[in-house]
PDB file as gemmi writes it, atoms N, CA and C in Angstrom:
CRYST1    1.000    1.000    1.000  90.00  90.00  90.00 P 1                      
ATOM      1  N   UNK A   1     122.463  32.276-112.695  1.00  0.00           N  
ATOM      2  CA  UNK A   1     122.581  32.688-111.326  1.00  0.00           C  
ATOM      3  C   UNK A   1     121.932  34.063-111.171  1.00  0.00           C  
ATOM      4  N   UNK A   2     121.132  34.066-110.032  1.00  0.00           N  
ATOM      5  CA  UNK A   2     120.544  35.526-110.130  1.00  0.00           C  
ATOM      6  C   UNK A   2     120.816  36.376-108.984  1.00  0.00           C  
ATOM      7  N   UNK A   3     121.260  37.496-108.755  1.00  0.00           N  
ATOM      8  CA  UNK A   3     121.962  38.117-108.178  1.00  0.00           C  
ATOM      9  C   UNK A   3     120.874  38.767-107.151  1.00  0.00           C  
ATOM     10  N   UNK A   4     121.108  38.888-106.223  1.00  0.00           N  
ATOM     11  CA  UNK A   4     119.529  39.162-104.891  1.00  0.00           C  
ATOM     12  C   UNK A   4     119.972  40.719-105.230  1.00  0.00           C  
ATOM     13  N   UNK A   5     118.567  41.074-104.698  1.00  0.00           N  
ATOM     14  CA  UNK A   5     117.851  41.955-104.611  1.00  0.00           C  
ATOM     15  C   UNK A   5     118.172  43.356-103.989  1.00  0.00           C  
ATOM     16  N   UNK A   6     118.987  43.004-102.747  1.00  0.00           N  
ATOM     17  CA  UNK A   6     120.146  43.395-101.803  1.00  0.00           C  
ATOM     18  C   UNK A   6     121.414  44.330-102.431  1.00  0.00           C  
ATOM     19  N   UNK A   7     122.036  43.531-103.066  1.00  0.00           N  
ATOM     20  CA  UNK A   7     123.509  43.805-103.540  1.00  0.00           C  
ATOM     21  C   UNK A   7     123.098  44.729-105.039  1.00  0.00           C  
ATOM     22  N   UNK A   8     122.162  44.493-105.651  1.00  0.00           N  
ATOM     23  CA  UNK A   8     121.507  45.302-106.851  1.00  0.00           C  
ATOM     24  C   UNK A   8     121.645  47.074-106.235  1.00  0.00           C  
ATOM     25  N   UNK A   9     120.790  46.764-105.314  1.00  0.00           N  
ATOM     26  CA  UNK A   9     120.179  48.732-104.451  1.00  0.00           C  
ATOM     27  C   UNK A   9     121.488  48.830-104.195  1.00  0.00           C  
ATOM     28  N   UNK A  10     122.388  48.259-103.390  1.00  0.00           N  
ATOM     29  CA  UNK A  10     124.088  48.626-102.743  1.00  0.00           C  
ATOM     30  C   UNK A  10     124.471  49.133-104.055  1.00  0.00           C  
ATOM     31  N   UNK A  11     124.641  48.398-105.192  1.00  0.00           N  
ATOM     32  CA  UNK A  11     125.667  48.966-105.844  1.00  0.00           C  
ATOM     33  C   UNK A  11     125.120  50.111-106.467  1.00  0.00           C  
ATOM     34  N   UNK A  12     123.990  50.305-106.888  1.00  0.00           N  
ATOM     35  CA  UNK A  12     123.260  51.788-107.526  1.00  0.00           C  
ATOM     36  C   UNK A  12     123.405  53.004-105.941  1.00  0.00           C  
ATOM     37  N   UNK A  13     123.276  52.413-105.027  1.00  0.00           N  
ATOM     38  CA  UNK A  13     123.107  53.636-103.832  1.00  0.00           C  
ATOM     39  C   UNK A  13     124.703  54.248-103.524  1.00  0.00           C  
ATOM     40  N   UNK A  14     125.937  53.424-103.556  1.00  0.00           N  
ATOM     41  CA  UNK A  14     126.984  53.687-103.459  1.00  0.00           C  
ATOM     42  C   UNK A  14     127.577  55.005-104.420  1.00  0.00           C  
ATOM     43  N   UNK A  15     127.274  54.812-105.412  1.00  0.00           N  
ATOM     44  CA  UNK A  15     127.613  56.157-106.502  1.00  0.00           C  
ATOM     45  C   UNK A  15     127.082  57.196-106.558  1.00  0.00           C  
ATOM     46  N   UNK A  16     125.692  56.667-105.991  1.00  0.00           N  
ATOM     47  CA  UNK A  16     124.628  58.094-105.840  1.00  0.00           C  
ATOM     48  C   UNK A  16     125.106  59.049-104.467  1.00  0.00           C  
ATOM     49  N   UNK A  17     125.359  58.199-103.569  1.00  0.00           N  
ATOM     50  CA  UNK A  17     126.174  58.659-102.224  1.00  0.00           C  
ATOM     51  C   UNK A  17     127.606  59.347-102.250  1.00  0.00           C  
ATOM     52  N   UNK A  18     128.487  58.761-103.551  1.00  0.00           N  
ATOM     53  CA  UNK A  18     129.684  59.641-103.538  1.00  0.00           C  
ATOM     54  C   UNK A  18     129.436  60.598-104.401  1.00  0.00           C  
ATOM     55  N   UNK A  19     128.439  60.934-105.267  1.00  0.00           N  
ATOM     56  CA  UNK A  19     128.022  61.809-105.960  1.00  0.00           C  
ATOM     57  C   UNK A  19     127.468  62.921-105.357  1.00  0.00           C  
ATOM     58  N   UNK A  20     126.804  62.454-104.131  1.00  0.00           N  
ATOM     59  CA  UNK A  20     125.994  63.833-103.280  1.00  0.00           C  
ATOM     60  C   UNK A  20     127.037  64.430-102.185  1.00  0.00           C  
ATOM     61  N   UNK A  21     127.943  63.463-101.705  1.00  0.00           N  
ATOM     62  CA  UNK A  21     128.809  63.987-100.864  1.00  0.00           C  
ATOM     63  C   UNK A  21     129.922  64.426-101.671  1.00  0.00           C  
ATOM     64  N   UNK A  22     130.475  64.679-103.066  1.00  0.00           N  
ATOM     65  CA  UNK A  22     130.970  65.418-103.556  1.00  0.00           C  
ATOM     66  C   UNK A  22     130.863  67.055-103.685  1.00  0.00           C  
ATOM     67  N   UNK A  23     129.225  66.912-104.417  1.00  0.00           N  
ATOM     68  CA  UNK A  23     128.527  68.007-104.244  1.00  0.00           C  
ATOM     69  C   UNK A  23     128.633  68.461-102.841  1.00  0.00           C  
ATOM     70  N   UNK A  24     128.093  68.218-101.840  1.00  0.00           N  
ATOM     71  CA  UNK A  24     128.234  69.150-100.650  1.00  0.00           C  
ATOM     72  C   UNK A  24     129.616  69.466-100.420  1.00  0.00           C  
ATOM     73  N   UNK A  25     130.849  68.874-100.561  1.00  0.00           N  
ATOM     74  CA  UNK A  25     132.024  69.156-100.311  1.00  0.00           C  
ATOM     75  C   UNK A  25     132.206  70.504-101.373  1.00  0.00           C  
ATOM     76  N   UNK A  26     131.535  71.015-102.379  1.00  0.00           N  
ATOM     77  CA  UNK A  26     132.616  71.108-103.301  1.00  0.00           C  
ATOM     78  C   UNK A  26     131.314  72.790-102.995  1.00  0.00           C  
ATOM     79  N   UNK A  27     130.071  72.605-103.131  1.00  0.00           N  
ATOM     80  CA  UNK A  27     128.927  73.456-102.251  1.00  0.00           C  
ATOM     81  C   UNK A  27     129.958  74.309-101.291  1.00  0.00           C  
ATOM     82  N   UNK A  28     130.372  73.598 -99.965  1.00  0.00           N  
ATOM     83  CA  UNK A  28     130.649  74.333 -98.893  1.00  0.00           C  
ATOM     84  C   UNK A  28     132.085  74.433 -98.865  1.00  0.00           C  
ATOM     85  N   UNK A  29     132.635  74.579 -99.960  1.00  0.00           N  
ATOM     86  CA  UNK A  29     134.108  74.516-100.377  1.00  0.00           C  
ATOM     87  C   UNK A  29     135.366  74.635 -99.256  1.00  0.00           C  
ATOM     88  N   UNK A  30     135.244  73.194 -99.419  1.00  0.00           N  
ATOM     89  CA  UNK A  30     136.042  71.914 -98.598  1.00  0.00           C  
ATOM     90  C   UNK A  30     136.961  71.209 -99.661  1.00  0.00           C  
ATOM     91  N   UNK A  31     137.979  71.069 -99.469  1.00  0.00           N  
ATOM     92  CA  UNK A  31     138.914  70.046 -99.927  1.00  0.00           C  
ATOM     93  C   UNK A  31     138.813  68.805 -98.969  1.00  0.00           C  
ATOM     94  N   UNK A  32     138.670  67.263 -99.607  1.00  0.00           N  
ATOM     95  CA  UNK A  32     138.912  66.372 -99.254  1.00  0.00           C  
ATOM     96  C   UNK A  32     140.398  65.656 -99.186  1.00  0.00           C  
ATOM     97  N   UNK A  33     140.621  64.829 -98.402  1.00  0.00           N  
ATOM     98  CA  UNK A  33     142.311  64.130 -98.506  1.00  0.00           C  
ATOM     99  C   UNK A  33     142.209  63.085 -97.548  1.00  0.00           C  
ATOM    100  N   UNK A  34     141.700  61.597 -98.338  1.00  0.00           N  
ATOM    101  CA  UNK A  34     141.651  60.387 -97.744  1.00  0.00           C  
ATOM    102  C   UNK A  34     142.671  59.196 -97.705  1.00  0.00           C  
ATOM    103  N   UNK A  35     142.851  58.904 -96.310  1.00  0.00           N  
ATOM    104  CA  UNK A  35     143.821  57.677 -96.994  1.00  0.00           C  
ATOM    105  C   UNK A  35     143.584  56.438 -95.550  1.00  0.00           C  
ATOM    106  N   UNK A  36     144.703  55.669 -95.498  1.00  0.00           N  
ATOM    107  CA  UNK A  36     143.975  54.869 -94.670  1.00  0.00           C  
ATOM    108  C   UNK A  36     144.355  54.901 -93.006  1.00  0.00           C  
ATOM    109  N   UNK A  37     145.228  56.101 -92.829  1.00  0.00           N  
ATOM    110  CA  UNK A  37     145.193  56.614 -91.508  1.00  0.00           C  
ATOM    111  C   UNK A  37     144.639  57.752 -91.176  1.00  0.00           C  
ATOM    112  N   UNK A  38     143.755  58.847 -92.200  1.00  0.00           N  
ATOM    113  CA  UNK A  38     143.261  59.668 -91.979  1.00  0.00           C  
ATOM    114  C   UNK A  38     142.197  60.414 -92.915  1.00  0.00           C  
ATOM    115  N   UNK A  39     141.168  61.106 -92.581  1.00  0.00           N  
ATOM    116  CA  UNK A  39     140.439  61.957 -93.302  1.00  0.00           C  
ATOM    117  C   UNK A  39     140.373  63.214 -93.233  1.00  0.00           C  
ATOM    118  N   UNK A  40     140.741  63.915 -94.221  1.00  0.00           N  
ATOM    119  CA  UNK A  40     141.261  65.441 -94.145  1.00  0.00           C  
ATOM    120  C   UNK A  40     141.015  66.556 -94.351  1.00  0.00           C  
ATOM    121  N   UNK A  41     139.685  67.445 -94.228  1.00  0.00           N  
ATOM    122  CA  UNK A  41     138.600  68.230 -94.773  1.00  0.00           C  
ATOM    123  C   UNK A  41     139.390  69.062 -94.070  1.00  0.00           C  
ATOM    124  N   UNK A  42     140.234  70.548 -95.605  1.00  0.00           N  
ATOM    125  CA  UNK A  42     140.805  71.425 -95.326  1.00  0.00           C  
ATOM    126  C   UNK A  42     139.809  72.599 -95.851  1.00  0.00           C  
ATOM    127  N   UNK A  43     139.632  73.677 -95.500  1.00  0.00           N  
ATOM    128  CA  UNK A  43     138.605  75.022 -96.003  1.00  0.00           C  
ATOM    129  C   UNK A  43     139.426  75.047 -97.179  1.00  0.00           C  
ATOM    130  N   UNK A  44     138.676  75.734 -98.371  1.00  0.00           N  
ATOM    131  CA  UNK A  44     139.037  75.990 -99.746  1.00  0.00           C  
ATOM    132  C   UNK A  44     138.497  77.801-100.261  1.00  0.00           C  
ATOM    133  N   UNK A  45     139.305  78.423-100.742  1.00  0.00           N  
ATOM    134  CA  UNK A  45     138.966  79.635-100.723  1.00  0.00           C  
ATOM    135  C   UNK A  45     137.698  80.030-101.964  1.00  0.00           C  
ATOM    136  N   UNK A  46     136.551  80.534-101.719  1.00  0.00           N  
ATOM    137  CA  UNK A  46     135.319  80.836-102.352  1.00  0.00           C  
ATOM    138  C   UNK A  46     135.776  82.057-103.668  1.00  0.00           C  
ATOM    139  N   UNK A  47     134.996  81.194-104.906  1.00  0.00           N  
ATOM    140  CA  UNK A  47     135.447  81.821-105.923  1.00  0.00           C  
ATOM    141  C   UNK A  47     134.511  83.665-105.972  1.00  0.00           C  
ATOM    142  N   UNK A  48     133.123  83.032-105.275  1.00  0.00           N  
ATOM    143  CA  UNK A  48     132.621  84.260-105.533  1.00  0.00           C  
ATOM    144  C   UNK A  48     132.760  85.667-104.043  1.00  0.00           C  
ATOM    145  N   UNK A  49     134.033  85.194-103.394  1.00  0.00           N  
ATOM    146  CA  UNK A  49     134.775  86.443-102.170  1.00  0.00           C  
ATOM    147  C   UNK A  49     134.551  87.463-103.117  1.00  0.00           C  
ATOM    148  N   UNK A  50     134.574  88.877-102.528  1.00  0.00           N  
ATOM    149  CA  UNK A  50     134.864  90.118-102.857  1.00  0.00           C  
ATOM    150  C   UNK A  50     135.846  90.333-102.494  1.00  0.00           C  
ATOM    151  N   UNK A  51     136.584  89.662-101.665  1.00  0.00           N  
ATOM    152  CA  UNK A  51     137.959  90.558-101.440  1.00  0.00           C  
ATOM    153  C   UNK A  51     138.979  89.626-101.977  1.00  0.00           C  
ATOM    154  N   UNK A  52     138.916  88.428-102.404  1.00  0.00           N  
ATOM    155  CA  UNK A  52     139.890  87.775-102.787  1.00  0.00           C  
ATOM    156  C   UNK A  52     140.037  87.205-104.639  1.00  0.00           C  
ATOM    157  N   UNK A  53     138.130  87.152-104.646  1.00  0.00           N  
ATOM    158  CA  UNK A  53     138.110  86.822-106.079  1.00  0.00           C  
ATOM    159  C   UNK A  53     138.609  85.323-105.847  1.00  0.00           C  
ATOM    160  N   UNK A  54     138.578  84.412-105.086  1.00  0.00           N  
ATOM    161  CA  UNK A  54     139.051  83.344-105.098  1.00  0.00           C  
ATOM    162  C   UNK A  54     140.489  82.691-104.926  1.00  0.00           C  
ATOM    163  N   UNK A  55     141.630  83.841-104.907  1.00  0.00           N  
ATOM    164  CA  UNK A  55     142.950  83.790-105.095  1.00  0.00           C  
ATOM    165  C   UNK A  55     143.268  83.310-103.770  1.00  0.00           C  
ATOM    166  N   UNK A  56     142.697  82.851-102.948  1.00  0.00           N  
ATOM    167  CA  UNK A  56     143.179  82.737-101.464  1.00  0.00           C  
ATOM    168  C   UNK A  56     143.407  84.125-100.603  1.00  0.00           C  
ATOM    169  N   UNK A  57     143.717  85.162-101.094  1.00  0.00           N  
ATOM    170  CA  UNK A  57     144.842  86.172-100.413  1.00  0.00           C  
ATOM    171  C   UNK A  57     145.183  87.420-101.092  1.00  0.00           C  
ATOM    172  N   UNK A  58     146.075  87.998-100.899  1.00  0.00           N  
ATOM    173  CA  UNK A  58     146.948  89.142-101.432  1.00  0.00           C  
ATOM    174  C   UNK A  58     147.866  89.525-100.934  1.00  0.00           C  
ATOM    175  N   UNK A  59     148.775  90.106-101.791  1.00  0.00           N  
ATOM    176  CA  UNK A  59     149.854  90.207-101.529  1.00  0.00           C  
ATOM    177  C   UNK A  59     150.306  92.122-100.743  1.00  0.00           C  
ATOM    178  N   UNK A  60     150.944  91.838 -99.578  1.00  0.00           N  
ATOM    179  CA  UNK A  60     150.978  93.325 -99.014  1.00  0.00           C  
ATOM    180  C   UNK A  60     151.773  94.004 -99.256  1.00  0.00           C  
ATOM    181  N   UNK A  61     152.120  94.968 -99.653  1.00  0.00           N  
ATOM    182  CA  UNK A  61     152.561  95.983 -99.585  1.00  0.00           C  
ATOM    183  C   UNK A  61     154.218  96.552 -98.780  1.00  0.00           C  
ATOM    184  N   UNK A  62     155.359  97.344 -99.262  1.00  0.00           N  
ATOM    185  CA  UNK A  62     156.318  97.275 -98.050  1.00  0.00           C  
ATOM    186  C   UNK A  62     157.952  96.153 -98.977  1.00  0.00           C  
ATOM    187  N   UNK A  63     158.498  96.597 -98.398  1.00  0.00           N  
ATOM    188  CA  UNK A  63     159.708  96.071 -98.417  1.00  0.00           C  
ATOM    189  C   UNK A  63     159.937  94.820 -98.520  1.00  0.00           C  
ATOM    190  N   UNK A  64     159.313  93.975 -97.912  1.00  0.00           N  
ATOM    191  CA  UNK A  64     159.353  92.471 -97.607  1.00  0.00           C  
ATOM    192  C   UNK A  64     157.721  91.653 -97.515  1.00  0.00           C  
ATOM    193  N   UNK A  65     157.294  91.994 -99.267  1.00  0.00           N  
ATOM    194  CA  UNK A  65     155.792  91.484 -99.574  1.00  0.00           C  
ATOM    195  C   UNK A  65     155.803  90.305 -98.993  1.00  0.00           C  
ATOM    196  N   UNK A  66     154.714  90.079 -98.458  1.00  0.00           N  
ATOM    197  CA  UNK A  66     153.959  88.798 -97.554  1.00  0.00           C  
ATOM    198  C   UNK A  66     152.433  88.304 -98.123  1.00  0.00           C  
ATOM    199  N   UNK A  67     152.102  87.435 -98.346  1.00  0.00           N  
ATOM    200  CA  UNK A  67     150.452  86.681 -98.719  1.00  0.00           C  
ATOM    201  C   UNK A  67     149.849  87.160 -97.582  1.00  0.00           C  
ATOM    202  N   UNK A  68     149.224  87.931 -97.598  1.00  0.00           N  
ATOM    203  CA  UNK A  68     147.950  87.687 -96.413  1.00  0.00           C  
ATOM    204  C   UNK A  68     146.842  87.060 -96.877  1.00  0.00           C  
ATOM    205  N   UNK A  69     146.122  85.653 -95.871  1.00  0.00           N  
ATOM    206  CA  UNK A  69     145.692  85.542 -95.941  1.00  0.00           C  
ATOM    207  C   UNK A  69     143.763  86.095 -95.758  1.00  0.00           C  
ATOM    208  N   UNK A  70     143.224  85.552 -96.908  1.00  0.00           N  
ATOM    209  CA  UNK A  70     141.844  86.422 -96.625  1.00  0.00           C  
ATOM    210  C   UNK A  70     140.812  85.235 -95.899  1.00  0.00           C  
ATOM    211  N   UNK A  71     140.086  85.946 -95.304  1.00  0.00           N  
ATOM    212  CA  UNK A  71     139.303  85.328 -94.211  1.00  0.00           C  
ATOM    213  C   UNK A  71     138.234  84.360 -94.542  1.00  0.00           C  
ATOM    214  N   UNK A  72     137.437  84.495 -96.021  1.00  0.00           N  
ATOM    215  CA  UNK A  72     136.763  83.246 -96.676  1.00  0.00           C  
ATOM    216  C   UNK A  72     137.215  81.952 -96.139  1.00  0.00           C  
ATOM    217  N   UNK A  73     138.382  81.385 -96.366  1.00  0.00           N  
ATOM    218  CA  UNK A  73     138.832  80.248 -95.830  1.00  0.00           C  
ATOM    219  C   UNK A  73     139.808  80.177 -94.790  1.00  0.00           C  
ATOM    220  N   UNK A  74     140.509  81.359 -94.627  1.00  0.00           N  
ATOM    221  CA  UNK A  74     141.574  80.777 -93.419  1.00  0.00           C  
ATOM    222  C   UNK A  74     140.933  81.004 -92.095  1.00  0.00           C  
ATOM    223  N   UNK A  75     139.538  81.698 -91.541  1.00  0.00           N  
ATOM    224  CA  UNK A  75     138.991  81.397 -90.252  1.00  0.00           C  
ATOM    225  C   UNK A  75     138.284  80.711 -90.239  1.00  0.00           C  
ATOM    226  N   UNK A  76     138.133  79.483 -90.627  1.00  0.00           N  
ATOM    227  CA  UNK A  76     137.365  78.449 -90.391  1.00  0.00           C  
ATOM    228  C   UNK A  76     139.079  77.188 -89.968  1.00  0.00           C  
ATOM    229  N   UNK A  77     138.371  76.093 -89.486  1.00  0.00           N  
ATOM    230  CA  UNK A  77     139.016  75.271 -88.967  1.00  0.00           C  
ATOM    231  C   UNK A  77     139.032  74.100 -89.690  1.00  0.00           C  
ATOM    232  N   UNK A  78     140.093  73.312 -89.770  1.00  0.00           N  
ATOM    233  CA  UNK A  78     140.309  72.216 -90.218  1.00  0.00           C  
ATOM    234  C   UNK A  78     140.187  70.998 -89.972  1.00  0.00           C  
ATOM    235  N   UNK A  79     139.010  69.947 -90.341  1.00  0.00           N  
ATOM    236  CA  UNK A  79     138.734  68.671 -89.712  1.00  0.00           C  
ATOM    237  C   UNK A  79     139.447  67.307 -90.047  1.00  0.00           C  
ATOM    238  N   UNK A  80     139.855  66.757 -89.043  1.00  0.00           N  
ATOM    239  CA  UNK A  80     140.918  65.571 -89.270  1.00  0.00           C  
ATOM    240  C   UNK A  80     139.937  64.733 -88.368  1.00  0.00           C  
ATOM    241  N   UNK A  81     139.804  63.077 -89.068  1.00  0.00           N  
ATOM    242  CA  UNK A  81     139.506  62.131 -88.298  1.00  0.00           C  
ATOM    243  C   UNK A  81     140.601  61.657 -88.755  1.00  0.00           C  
ATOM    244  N   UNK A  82     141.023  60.612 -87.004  1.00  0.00           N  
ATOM    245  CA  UNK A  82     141.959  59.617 -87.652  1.00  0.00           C  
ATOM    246  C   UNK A  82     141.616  58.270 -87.724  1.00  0.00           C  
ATOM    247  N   UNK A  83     142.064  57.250 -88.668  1.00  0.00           N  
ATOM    248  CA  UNK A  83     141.461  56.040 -88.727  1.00  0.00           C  
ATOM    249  C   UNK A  83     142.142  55.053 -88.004  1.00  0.00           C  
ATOM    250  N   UNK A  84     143.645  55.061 -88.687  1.00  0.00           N  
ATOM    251  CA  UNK A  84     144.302  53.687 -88.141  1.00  0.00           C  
ATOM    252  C   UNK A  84     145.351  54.659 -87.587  1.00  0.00           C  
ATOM    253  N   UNK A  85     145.770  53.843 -86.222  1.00  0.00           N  
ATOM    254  CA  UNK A  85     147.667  54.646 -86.257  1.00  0.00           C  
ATOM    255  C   UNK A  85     148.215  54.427 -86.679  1.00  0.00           C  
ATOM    256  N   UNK A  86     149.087  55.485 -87.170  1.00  0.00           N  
ATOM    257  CA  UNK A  86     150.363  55.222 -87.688  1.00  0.00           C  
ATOM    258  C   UNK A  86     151.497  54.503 -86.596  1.00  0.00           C  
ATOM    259  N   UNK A  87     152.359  53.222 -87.830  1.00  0.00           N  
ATOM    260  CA  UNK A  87     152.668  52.424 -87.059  1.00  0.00           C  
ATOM    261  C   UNK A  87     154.803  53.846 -86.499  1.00  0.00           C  
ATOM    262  N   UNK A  88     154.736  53.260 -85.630  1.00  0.00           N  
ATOM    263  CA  UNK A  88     155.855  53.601 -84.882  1.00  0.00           C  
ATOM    264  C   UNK A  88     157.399  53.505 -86.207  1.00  0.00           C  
ATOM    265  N   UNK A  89     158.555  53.987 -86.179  1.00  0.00           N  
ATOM    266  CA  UNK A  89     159.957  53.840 -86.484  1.00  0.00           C  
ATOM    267  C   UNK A  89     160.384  53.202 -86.305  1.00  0.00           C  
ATOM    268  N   UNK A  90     160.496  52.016 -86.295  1.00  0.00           N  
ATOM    269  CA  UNK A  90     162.429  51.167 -85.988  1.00  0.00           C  
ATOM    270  C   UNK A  90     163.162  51.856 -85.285  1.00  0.00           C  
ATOM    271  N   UNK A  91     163.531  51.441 -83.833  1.00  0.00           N  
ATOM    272  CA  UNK A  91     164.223  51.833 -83.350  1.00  0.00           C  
ATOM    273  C   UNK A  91     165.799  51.595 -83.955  1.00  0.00           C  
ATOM    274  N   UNK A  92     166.145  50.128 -84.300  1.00  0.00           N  
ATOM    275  CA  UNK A  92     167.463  49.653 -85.024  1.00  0.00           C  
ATOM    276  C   UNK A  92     167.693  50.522 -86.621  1.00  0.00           C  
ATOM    277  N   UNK A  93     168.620  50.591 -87.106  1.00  0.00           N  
ATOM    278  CA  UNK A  93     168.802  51.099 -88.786  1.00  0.00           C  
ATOM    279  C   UNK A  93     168.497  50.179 -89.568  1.00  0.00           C  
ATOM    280  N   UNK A  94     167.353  50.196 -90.367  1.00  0.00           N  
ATOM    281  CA  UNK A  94     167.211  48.897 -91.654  1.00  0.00           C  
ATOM    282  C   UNK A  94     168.443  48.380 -91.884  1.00  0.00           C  
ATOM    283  N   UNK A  95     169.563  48.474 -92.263  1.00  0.00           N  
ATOM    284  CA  UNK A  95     170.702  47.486 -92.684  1.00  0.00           C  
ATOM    285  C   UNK A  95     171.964  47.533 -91.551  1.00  0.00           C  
TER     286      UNK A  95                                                      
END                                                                             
């Protein structure tokens, strides 16, 4: 049986495709988080910051230390597509 010509290129182009869109995710440092009601591209804090060194943050100063966040990743925005809805609660109690 010989397998067309078609489905050969699909399956070599598929790996090459999650391979390059890894790289750019990981390039423009993005966290991914997929599932089957949503896609979840959160900012990720840059190893080479000067002010953070990659740690996300620092810690302030004072009586009641707090994380501040540093601006590498927390002023940028967070992209959500959604896929399927989520289905609704039961109004009744399972048992």
């Amino acid at each position: 049986m010989r397998t067309p010509a078609r489905s050969l290129v699909a399956a070599a182009v598929v790996p090459l495709a999650l391979a390059a869109a890894a790289t750019v995710l990981k390039a423009g440092h993005w966290r991914l988080y997929a599932d089957r009601h949503r896609i979840h591209l959160t900012p990720a804090a840059r190893r080479s910051c000067p002010d953070c060194r990659g740690a996300s943050g620092w810690w302030t100063g004072g009586p009641f230390p707090e994380m501040e966040a540093c601006g590498c990743w927390s002023e940028r925005h967070e992209l959500r597509i959604r896929l399927l809805p989520v289905a609704d609660p039961p109004d009744e109690p399972p048992f």
